[in-house]
C-alpha positions in Angstrom: -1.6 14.7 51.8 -1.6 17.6 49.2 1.9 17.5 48.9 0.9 13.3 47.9 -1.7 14.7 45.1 0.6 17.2 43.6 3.4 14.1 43.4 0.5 11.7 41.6 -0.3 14.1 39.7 3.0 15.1 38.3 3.3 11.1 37.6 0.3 10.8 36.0 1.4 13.6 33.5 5.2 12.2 33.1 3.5 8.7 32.2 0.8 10.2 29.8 3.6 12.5 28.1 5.7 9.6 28.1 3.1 7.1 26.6 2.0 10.0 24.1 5.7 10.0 22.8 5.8 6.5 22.3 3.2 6.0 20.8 4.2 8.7 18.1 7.4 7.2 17.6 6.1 3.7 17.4 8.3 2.0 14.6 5.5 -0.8 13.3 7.9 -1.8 10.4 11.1 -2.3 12.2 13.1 -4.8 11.1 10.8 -5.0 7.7 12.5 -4.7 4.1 9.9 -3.4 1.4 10.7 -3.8 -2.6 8.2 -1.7 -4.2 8.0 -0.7 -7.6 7.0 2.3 -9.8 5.4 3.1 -13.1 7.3 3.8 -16.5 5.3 7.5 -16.4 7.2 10.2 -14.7 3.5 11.4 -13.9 2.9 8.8 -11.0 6.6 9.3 -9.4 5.5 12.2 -7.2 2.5 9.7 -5.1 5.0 6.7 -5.0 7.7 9.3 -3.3 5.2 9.9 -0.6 4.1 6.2 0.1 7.7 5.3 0.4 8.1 8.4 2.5 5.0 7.3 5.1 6.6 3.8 5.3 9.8 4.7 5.8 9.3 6.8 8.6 7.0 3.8 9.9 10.1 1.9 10.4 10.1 0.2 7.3 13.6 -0.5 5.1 11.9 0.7 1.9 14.3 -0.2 -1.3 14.6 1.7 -4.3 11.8 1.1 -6.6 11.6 -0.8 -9.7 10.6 0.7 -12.7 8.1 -1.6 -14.4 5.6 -1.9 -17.5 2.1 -2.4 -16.3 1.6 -6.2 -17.4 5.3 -7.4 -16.0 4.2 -5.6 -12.8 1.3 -7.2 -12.2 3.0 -10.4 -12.9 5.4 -9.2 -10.6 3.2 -8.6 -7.2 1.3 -11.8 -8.1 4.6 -14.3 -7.9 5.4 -11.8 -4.8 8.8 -10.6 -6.3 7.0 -6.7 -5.7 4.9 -5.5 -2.8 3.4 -2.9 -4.1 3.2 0.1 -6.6 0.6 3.4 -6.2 0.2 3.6 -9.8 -3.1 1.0 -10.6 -5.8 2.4 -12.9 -8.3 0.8 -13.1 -10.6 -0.1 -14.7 -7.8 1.0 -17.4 -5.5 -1.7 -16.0 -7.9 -4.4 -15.6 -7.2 -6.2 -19.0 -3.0 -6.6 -18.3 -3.9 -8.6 -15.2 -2.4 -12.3 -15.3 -5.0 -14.8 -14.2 -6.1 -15.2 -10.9 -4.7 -12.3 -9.7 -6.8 -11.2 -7.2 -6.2 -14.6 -5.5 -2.6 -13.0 -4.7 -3.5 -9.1 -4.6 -5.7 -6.5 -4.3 -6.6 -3.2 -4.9 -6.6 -1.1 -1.5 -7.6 3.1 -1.2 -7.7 5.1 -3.5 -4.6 7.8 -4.7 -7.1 9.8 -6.5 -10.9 8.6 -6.7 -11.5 9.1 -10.5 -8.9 11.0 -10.8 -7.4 9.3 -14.0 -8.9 11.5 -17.0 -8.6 11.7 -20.1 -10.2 13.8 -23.2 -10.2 16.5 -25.3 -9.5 20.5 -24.1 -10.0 23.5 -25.6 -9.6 27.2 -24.9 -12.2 28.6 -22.4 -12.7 32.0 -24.3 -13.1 30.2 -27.7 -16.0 27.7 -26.4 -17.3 30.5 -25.4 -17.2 32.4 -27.9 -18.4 29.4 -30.8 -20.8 27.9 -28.4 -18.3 25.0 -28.4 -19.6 21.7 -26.5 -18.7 18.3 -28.7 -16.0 17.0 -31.1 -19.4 17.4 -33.5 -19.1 21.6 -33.7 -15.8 21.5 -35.7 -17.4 20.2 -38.5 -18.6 24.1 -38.4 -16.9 26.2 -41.1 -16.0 29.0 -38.2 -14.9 26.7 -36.1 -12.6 24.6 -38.1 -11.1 28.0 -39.6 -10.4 29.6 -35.8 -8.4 26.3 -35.2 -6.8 25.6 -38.1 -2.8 26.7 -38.1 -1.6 25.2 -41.3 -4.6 26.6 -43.3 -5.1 22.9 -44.7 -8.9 23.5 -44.0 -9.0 21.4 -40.9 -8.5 22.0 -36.7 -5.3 21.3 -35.6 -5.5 19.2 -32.4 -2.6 18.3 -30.4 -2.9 14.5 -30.4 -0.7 11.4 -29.3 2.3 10.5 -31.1 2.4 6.7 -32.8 2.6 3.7 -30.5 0.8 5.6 -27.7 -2.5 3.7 -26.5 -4.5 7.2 -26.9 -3.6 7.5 -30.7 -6.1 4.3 -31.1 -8.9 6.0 -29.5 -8.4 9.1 -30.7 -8.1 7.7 -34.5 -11.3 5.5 -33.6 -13.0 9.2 -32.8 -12.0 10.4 -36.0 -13.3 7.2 -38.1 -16.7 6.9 -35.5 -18.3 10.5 -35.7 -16.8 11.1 -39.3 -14.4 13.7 -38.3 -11.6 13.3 -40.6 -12.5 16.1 -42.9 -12.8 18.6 -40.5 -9.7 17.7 -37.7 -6.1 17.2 -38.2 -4.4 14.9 -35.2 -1.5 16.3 -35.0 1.2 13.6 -33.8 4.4 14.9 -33.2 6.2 14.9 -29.5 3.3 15.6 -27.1 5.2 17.8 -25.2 6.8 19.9 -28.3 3.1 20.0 -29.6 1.9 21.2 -25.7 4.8 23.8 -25.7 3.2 25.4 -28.8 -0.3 25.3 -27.6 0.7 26.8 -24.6 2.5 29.5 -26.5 -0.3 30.2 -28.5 -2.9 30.5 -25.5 -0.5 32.8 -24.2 -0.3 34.7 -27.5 -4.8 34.7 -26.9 -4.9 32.1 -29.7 -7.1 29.3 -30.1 -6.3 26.0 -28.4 -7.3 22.3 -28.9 -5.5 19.4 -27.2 -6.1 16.1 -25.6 -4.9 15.5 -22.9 -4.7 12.7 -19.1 -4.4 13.5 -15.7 -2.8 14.1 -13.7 -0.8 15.9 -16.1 1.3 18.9 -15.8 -0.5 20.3 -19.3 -3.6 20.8 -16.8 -1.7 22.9 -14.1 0.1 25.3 -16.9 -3.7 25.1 -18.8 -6.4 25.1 -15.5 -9.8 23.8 -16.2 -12.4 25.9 -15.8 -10.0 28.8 -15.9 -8.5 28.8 -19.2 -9.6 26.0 -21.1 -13.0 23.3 -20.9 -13.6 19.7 -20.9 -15.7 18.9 -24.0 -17.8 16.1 -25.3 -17.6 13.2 -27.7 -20.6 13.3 -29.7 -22.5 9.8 -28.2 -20.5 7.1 -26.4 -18.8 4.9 -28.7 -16.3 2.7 -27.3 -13.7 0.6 -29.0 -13.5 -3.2 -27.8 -11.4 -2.8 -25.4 -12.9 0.5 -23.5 -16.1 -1.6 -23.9 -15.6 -3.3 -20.5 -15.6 0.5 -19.0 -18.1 2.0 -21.2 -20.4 3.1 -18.3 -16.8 5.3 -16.9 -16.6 7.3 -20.2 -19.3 9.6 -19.0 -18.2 11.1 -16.1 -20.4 13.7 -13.6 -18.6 16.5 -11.5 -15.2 17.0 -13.6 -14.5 20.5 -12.7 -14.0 22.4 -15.6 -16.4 20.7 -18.3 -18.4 22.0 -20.7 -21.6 20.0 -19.3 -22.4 17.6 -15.8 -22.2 15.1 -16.9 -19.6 14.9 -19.7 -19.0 12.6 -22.3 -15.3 12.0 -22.2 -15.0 9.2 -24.8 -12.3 7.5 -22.5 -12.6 5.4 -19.5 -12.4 7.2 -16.4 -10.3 5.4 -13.7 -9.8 5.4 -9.9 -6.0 5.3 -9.4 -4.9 3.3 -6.6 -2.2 1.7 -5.0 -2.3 -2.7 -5.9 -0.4 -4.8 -3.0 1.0 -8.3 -2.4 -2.2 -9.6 0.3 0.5 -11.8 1.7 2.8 -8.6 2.3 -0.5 -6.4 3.7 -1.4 -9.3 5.9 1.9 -9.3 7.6 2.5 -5.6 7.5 -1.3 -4.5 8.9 0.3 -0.9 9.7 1.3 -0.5 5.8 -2.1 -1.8 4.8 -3.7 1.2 6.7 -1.5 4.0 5.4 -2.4 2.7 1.8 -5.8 2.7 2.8 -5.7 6.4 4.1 -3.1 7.5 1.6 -4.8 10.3 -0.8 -4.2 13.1 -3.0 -5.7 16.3 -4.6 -5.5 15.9 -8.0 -4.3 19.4 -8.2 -1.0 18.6 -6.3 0.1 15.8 -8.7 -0.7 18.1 -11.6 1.2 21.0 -10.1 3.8 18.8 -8.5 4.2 17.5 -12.7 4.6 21.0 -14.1 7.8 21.4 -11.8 9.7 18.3 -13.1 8.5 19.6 -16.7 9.9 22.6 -16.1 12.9 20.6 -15.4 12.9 19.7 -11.3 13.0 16.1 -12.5 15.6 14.1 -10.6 14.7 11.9 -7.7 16.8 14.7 -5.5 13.6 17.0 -6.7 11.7 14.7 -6.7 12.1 13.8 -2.8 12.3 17.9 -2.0 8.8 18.4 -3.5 7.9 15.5 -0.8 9.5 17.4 1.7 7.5 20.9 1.1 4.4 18.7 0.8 4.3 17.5 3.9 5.5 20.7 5.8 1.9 22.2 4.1 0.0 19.4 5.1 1.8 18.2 8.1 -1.4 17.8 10.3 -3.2 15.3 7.3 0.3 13.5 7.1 0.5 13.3 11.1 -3.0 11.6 11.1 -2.0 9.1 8.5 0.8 8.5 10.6 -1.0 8.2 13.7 -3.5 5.8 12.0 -1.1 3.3 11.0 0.7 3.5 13.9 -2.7 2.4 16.1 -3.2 -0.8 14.2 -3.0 -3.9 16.5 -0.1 -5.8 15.1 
């Protein structure tokens, strides 16, 4: 009879070892070809990597991505031509949506939860030091002169080259609080004018930038560390940020000068945007792009490698690699997750 418990019981572990294997190697999207597609901005390759990581070791045949512009992808998912991208900001995004687009996709998780910032930086030592907390204190004679590198009388700030969408806001900034006498918007290369600042903060000069993230400018310049968020001077949006007015004051940005802070841009959620036709049939995708999330941090440092120069899709898929080796037990659960969704 003992010899009859020991047998069961060495069954019982055999089928639950067996089950347990299984179920961890369940393939949901077997048989299933993906087309998704990827942002223009090298800063949103390293999250798209991942996604197209998780599905394909869910089974799925994931194709090489498709670089689009934000409007043409949008137009893209809704005709069902793309299932997906991880790059949505919204609200920032919500004025190139065709129409009726959320009768054919949708919004689903969250990459980074507020994580799309934008505004203006500037050296941690020197806020200190000038009491530094809105655009509004470099209309102060000591101020403007600790900034000013081509001794025209004005801070120098590291602005956005023509054509860029941040060059209208910023110029609107200027005109708005009546800053044109005392800053100069410097709009060269971004990342020639970043390479100097960064020099510069190195050489314990006085830095003033603006800046998005994720971004690798934050991971070489750390928040809170080396240089602050600061404020507009009141909330004056242009007609277009008007729709997000009540996202450009933001609380709980690490590294700001106040909680909340006046950012003068919209703060967005980024998030991945999907085909509902493609989530419907794929349930098991659906719930890794609903558990799917990042630090912010990561991207940012993940960004300062490829601008350092570890920028080909070879790097690009190693830096996936290493990621998931230090996170393998989130990545496992994300896994595991999808994996348990009734089909």
């Amino acid at each position: 009879m003992l010899k009859h418990v020991f047998i069961g019981a060495a069954l019982a572990v055999t089928l639950t070892s067996t089950f347990t294997a299984f179920a961890n190697d369940t393939m949901p999207g077997e048989g299933v070809t993906v087309q998704p597609a990827r942002a223009t901005w090298n800063t949103g390759f390293f999250q798209e990597a991942l996604v197209r990581r998780g599905l394909t070791t869910l089974g799925y045949e994931v194709k090489k991505p498709k670089d689009l512009t934000n409007p043409i992808f949008y137009k893209s998912l809704a005709l069902g031509d793309v299932d997906y991208w991880t790059n949505g900001w919204f609200p920032n995004h919500d004025s190139q949506l065709p129409k009726n687009f959320y009768d054919k996709a949708e919004k689903v998780g969250y990459v980074v939860k507020a994580g799309g910032l934008q505004g203006y930086l500037v050296s941690k030592k020197y806020v200190e030091k000038y009491n530094i907390s809105s655009l509004e204190d470099f209309k102060r004679d000591e101020v403007k002169q600790a900034f000013d590198k081509n001794n025209d009388g004005k801070a120098d700030l590291v602005a956005c080259p023509p054509g860029w969408g941040c060059e209208n806001v910023i110029a609107h900034h200027m005109k708005e609080y009546d800053l044109g006498d005392h800053i100069n918007p410097q709009k060269a290369a971004y990342e020639a004018g970043m390479a100097s600042a960064i020099a510069e903060y190195k050489a314990g000069e006085p830095v003033f930038f603006y800046t998005w993230a994720p971004n690798w400018t934050i991971f070489k310049l750390k928040p809170g560390e080396d240089v602050m968020w600061i404020n507009v001077p009141e909330i004056k949006p242009t007609k277009a940020q008007a729709v997000g007015e009540e996202r450009m004051t933001v609380s709980g940005v690490p590294g700001a000068v106040s909680d909340p802070v006046k950012l003068g841009f919209v703060v967005s959620d980024i998030q991945i945007v999907a085909n509902t036709k493609f989530m419907e049939a794929n349930p098991a995708a659906k719930r890794f792009f609903e558990v799917f999330t990042l630090p912010l941090a990561d991207i940012s440092e993940q960004n300062a490698r490829m601008n350092a120069g570890e920028k080909s899709q070879k790097d690009i898929e190693s830096h996936v690699d290493e990621w998931i080796a230090k996170n393998q037990e989130k990545w496992n659960s994300w896994l595991e997750d999808a994996r348990s969704v009734k089909m």
